[in-house]
PDB file with one MODEL, atoms N, CA, C and O in Angstrom:
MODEL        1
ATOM      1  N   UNK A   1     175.697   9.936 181.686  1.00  0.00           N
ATOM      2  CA  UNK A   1     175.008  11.194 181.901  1.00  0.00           C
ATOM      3  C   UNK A   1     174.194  11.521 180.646  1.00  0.00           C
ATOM      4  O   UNK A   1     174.622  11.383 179.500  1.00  0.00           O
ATOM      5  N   UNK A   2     172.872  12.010 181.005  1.00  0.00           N
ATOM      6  CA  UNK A   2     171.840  12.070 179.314  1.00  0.00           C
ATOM      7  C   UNK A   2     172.750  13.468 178.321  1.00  0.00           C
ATOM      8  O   UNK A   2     173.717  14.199 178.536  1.00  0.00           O
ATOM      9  N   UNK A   3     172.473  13.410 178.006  1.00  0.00           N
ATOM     10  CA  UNK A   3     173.157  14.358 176.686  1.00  0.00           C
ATOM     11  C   UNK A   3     171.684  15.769 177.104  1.00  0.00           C
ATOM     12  O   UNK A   3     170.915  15.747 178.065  1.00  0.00           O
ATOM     13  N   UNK A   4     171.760  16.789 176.013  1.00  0.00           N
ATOM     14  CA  UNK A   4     170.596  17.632 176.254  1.00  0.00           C
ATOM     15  C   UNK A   4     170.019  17.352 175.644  1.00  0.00           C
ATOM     16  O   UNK A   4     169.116  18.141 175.925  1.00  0.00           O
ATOM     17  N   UNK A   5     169.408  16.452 174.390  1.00  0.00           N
ATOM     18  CA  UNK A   5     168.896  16.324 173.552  1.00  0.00           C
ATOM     19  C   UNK A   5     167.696  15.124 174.779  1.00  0.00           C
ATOM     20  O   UNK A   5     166.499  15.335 174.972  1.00  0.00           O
ATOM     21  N   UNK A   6     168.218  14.383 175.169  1.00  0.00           N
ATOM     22  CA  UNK A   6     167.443  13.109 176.330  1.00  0.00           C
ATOM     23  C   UNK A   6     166.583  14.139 177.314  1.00  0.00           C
ATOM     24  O   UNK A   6     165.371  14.078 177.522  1.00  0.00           O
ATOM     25  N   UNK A   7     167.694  15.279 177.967  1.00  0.00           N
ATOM     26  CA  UNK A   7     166.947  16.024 178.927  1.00  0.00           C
ATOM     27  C   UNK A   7     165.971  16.531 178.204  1.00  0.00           C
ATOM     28  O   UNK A   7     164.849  16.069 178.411  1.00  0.00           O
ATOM     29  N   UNK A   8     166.110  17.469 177.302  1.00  0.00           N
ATOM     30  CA  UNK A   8     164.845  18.092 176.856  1.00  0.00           C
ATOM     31  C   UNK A   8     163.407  16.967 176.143  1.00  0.00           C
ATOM     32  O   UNK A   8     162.232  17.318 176.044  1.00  0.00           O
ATOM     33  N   UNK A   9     163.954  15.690 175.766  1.00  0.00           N
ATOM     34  CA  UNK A   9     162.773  14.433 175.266  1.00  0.00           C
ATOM     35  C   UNK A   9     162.146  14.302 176.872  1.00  0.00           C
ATOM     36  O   UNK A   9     160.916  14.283 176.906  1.00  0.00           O
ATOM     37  N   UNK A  10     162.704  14.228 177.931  1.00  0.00           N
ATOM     38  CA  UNK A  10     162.417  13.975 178.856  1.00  0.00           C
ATOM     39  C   UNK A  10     161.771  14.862 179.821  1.00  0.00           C
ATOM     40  O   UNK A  10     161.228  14.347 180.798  1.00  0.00           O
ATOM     41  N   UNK A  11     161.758  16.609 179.617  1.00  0.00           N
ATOM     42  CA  UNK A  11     161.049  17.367 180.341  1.00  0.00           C
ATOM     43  C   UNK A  11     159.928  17.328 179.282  1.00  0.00           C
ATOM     44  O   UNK A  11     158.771  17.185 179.679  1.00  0.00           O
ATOM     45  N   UNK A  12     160.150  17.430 178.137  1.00  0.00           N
ATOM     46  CA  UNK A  12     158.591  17.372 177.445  1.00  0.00           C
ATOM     47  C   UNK A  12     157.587  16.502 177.367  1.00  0.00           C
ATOM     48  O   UNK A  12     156.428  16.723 177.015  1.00  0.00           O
ATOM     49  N   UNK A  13     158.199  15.255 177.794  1.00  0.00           N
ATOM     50  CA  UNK A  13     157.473  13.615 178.378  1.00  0.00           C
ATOM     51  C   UNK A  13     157.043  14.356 179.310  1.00  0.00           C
ATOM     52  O   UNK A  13     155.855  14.610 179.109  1.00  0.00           O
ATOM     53  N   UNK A  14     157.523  14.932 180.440  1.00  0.00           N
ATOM     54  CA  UNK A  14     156.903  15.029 181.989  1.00  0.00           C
ATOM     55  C   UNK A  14     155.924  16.149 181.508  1.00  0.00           C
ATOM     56  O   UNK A  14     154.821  15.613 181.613  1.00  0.00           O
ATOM     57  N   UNK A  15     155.729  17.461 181.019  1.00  0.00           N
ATOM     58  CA  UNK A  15     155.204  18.456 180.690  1.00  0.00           C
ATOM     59  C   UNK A  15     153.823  17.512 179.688  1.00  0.00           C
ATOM     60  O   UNK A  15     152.708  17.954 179.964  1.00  0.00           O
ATOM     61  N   UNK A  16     153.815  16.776 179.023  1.00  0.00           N
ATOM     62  CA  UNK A  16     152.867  15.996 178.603  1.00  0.00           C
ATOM     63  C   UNK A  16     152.359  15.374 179.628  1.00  0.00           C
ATOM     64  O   UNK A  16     151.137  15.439 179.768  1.00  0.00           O
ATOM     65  N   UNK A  17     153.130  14.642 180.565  1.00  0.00           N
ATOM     66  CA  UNK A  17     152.216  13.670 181.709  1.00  0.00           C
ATOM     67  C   UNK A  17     151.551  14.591 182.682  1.00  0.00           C
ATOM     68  O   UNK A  17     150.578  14.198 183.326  1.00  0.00           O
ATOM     69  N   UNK A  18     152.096  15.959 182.835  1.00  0.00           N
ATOM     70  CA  UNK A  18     151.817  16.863 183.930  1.00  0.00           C
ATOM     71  C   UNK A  18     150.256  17.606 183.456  1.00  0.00           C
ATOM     72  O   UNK A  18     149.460  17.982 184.318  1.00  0.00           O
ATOM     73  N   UNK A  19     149.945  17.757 181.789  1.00  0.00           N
ATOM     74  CA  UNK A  19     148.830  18.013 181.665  1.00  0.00           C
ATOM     75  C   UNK A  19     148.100  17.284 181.564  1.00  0.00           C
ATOM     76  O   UNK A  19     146.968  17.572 181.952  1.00  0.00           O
ATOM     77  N   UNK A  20     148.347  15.995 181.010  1.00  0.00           N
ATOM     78  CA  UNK A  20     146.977  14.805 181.281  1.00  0.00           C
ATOM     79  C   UNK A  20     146.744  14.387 182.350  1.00  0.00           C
ATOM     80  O   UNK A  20     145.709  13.744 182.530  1.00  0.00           O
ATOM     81  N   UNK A  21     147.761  14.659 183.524  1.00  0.00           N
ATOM     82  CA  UNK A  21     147.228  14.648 184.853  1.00  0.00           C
ATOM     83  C   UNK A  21     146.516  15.540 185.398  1.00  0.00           C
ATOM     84  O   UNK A  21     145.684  15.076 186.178  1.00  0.00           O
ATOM     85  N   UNK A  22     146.519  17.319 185.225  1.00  0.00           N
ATOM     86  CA  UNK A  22     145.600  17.921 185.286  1.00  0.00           C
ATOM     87  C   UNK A  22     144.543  17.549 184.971  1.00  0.00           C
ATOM     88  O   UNK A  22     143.762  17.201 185.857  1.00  0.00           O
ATOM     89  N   UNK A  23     144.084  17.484 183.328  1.00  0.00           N
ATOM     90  CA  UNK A  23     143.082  17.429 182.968  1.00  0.00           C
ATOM     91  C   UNK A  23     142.355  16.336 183.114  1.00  0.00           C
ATOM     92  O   UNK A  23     141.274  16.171 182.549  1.00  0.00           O
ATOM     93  N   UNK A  24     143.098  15.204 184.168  1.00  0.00           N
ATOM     94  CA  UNK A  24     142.298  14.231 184.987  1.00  0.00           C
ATOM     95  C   UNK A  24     141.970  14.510 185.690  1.00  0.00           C
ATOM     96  O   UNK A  24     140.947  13.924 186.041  1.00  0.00           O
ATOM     97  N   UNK A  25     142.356  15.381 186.376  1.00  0.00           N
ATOM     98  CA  UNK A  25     141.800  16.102 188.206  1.00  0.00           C
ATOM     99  C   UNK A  25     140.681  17.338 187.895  1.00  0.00           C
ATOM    100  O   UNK A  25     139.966  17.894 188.728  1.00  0.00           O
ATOM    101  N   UNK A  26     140.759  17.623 186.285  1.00  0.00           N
ATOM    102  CA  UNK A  26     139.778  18.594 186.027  1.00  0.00           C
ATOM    103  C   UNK A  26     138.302  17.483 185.598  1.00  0.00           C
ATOM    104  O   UNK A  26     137.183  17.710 186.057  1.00  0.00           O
ATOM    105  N   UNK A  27     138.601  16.331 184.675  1.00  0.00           N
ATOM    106  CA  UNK A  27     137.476  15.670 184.503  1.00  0.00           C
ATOM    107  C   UNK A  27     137.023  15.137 185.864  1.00  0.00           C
ATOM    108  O   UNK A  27     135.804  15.061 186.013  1.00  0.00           O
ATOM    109  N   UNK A  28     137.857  14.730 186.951  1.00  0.00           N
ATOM    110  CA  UNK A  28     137.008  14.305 188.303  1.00  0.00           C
ATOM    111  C   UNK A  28     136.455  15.103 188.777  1.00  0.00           C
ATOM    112  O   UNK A  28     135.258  14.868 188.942  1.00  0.00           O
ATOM    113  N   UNK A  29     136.842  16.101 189.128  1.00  0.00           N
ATOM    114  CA  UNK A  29     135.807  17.387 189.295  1.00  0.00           C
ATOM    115  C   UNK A  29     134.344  17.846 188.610  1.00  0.00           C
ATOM    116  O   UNK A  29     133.478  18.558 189.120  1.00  0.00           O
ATOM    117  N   UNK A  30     134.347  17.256 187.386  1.00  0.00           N
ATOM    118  CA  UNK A  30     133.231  17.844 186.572  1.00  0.00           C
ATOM    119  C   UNK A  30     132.659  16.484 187.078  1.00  0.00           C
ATOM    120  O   UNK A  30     131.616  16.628 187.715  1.00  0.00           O
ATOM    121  N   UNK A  31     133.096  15.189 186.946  1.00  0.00           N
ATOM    122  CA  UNK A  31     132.748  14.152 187.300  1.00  0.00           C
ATOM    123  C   UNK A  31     131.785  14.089 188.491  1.00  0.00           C
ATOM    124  O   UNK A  31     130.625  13.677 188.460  1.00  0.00           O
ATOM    125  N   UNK A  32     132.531  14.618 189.655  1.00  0.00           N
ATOM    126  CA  UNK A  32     131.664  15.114 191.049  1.00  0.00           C
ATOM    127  C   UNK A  32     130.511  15.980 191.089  1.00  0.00           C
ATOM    128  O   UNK A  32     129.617  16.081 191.930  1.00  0.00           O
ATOM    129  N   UNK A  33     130.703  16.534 190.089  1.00  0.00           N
ATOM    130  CA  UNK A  33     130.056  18.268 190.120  1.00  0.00           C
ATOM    131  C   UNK A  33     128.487  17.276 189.579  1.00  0.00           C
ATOM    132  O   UNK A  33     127.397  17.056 190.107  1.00  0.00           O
ATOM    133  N   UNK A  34     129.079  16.930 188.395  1.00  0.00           N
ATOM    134  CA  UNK A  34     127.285  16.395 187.814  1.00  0.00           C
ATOM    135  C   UNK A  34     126.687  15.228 189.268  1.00  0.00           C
ATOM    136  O   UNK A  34     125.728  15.595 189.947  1.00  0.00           O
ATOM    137  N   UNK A  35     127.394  13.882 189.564  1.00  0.00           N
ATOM    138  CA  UNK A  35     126.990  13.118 190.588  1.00  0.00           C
ATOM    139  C   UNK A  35     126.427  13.887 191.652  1.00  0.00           C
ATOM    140  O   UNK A  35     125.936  13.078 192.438  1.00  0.00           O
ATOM    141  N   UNK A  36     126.296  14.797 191.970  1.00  0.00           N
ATOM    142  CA  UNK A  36     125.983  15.991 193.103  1.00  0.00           C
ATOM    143  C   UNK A  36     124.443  16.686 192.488  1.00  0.00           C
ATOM    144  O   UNK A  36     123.350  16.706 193.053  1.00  0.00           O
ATOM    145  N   UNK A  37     124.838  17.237 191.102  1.00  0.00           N
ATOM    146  CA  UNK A  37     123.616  17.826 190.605  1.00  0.00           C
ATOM    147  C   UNK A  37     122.783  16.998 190.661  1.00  0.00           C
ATOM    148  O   UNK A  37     121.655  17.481 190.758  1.00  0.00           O
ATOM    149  N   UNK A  38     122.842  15.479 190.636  1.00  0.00           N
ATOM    150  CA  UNK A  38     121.888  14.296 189.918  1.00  0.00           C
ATOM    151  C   UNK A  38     121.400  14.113 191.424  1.00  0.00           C
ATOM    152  O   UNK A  38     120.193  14.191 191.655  1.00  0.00           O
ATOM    153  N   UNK A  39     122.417  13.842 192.583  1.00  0.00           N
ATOM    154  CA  UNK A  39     121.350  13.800 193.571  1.00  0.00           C
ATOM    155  C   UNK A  39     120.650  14.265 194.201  1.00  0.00           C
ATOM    156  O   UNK A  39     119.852  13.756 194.988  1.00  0.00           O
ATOM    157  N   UNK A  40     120.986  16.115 193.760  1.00  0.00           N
ATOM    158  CA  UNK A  40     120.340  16.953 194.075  1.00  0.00           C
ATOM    159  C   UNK A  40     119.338  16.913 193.640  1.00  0.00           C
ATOM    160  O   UNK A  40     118.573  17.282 194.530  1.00  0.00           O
ATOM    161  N   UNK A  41     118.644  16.617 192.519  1.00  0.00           N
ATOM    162  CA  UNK A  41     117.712  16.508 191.373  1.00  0.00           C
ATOM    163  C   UNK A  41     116.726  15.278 191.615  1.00  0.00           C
ATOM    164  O   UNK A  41     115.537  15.350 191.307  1.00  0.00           O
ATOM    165  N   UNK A  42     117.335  14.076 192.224  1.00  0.00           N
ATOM    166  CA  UNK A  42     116.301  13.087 192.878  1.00  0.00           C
ATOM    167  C   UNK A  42     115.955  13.522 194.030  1.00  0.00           C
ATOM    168  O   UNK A  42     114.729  13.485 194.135  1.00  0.00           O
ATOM    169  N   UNK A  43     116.655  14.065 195.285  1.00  0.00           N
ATOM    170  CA  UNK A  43     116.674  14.024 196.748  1.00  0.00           C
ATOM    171  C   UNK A  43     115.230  15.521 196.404  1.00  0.00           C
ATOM    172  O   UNK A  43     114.146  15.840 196.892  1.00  0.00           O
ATOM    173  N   UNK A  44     115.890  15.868 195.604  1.00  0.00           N
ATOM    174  CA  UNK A  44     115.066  17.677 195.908  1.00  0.00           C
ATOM    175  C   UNK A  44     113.563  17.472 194.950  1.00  0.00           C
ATOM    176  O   UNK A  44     112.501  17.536 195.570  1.00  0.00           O
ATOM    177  N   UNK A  45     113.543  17.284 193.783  1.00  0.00           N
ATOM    178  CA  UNK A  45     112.532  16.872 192.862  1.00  0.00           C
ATOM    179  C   UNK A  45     112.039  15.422 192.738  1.00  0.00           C
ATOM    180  O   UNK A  45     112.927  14.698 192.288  1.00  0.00           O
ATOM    181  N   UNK A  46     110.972  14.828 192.984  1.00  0.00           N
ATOM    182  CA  UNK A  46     110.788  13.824 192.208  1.00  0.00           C
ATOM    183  C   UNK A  46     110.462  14.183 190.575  1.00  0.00           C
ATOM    184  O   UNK A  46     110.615  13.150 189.923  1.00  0.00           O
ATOM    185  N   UNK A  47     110.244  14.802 190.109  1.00  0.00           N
ATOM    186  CA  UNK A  47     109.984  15.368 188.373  1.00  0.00           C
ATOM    187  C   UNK A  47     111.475  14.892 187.464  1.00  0.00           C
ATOM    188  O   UNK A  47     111.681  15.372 186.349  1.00  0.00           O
ATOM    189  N   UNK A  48     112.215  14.136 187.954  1.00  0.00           N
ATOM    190  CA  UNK A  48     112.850  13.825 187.131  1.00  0.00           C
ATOM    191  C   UNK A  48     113.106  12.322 186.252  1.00  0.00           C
ATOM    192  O   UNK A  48     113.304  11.173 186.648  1.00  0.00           O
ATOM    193  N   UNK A  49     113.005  12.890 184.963  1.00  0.00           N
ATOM    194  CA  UNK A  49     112.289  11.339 184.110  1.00  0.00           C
ATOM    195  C   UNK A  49     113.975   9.930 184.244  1.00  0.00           C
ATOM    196  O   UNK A  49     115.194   9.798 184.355  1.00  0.00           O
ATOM    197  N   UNK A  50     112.716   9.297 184.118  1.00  0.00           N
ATOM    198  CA  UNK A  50     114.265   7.960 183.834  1.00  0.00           C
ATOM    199  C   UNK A  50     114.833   8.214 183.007  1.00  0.00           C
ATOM    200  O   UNK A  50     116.025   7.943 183.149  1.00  0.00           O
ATOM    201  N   UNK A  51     114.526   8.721 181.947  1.00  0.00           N
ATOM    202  CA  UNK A  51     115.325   9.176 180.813  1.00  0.00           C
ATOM    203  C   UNK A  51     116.316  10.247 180.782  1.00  0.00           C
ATOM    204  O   UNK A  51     117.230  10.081 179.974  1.00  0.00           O
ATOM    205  N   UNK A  52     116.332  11.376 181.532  1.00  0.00           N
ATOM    206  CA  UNK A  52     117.126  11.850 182.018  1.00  0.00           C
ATOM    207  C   UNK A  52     118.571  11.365 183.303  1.00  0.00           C
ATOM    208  O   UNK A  52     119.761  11.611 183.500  1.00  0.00           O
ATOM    209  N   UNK A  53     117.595  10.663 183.808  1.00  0.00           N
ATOM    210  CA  UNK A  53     118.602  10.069 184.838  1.00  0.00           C
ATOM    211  C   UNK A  53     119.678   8.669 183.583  1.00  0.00           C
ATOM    212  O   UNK A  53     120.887   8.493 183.732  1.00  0.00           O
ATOM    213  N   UNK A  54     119.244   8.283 183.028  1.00  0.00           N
ATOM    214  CA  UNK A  54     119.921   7.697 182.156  1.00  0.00           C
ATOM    215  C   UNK A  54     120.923   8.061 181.136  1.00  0.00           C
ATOM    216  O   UNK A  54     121.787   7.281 180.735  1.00  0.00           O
ATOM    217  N   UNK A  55     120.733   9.627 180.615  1.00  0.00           N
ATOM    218  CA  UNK A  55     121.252   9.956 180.106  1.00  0.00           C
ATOM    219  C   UNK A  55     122.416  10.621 181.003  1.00  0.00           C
ATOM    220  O   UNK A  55     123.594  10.646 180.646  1.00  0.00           O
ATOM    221  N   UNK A  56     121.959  11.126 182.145  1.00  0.00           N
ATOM    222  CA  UNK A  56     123.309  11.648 182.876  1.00  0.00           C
ATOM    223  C   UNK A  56     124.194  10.507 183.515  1.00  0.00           C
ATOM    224  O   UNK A  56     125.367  10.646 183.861  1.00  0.00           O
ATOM    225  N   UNK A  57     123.412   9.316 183.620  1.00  0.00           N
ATOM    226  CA  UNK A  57     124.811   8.012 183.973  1.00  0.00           C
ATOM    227  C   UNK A  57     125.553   7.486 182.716  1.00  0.00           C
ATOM    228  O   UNK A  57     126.522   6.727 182.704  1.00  0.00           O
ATOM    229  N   UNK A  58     124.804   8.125 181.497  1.00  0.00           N
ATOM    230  CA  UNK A  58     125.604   7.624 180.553  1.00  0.00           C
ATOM    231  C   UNK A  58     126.420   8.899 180.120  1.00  0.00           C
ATOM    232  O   UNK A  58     126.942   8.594 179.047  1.00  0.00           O
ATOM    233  N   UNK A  59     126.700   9.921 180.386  1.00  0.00           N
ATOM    234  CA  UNK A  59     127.543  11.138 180.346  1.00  0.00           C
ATOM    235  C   UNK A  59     128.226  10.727 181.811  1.00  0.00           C
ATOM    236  O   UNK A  59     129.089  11.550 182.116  1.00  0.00           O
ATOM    237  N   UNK A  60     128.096   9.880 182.596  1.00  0.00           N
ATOM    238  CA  UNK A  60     129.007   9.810 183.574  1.00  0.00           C
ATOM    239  C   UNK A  60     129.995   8.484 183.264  1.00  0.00           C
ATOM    240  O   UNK A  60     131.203   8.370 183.474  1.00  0.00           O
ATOM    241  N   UNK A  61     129.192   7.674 182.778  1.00  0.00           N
ATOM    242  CA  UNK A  61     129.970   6.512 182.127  1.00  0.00           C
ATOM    243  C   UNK A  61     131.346   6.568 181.753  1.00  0.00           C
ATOM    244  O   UNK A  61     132.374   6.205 182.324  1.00  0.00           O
ATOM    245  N   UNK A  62     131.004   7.371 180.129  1.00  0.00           N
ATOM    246  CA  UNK A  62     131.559   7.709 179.268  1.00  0.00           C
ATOM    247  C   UNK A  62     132.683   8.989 179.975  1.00  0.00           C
ATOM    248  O   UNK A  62     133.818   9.202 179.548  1.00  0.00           O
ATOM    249  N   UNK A  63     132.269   9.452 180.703  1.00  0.00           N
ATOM    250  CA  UNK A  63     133.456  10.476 181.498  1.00  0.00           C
ATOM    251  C   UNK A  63     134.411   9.354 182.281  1.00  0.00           C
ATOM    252  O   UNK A  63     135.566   9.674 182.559  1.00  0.00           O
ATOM    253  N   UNK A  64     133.955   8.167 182.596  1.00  0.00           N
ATOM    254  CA  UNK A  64     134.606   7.529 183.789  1.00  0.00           C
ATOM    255  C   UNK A  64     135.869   6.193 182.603  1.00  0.00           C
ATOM    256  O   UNK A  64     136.936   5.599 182.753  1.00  0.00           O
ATOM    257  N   UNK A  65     134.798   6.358 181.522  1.00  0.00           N
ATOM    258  CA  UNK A  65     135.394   5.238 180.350  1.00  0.00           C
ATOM    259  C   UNK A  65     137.120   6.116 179.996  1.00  0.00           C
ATOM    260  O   UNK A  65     138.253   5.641 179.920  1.00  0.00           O
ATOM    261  N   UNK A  66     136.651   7.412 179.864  1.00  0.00           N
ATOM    262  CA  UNK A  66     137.995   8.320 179.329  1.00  0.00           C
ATOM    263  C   UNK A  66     138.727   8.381 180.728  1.00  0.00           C
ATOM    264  O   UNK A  66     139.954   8.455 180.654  1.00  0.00           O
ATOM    265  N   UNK A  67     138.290   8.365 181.719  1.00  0.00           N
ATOM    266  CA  UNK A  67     139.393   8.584 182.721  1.00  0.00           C
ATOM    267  C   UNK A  67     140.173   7.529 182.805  1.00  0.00           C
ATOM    268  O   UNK A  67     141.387   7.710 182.715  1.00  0.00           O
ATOM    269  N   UNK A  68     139.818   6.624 182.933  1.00  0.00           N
ATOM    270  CA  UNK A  68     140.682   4.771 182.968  1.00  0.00           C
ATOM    271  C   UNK A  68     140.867   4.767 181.911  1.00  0.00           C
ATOM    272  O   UNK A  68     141.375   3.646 181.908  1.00  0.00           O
ATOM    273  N   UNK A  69     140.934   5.228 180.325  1.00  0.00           N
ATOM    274  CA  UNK A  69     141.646   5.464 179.377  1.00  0.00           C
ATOM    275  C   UNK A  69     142.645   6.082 179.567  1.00  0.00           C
ATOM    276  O   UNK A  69     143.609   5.437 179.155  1.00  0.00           O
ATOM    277  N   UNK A  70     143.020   7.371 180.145  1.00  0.00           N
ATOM    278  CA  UNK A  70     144.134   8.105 180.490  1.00  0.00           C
ATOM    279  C   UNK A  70     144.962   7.822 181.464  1.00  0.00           C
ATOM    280  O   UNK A  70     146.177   7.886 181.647  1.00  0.00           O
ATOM    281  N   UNK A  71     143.834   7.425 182.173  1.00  0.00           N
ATOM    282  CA  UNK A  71     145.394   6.785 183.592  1.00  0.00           C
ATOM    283  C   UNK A  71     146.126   5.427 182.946  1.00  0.00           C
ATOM    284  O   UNK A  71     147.223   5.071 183.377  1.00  0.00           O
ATOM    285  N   UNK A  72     145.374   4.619 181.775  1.00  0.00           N
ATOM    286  CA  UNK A  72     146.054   3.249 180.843  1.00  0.00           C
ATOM    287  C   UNK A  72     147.219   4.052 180.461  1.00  0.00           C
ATOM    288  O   UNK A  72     148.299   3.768 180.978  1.00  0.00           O
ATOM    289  N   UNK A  73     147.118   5.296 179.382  1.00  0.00           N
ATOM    290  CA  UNK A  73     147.951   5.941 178.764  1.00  0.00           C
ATOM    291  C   UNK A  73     148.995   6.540 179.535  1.00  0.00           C
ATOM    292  O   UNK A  73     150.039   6.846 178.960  1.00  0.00           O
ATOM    293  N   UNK A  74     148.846   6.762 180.833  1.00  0.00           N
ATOM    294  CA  UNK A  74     149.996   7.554 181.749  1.00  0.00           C
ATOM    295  C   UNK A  74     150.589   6.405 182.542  1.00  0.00           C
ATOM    296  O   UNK A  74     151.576   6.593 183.253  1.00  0.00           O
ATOM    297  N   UNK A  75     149.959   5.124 182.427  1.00  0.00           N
ATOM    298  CA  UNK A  75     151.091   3.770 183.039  1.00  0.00           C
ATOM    299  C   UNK A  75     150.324   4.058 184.377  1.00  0.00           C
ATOM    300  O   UNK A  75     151.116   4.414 185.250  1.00  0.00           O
ATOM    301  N   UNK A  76     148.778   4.002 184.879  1.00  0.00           N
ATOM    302  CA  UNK A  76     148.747   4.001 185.992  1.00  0.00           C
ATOM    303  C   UNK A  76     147.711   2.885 186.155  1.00  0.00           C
ATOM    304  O   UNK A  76     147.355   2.533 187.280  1.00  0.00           O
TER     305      UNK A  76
ENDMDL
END
């Protein structure tokens, strides 16, 4: 049987995994939110430069690089 010293290492493990799992379901969201603006922005405007569109796949990249960083770190 764990002692309290294991239980409490062990709710604060889960209370750590429970917010980097939020704040994965919060970066997919922002994740969606821009992919949406961007096709709103081709479908609705042609005025938008390659350079912009480049810079928002590389702010999507780099959002998608940290997410498969965190799910590495949470064993998923």
């Amino acid at each position: 049987m764990p002692d309290s010293d294991e239980k409490r290492e062990a709710f604060e493990s889960f209370d750590r995994l429970e917010q980097r799992v939020i704040r994965l379901i919060k970066l997919f969201a922002e994740l969606k939110e821009e992919n949406r603006k961007l096709k709103e922005q081709r479908t609705v405007g042609g005025d938008v430069s390659d350079g912009e569109v480049k810079e928002v796949l590389n702010l999507i990249k780099d959002k998608v690089k940290n997410l498969l960083n965190m799910l590495d770190e949470i064993g998923i």
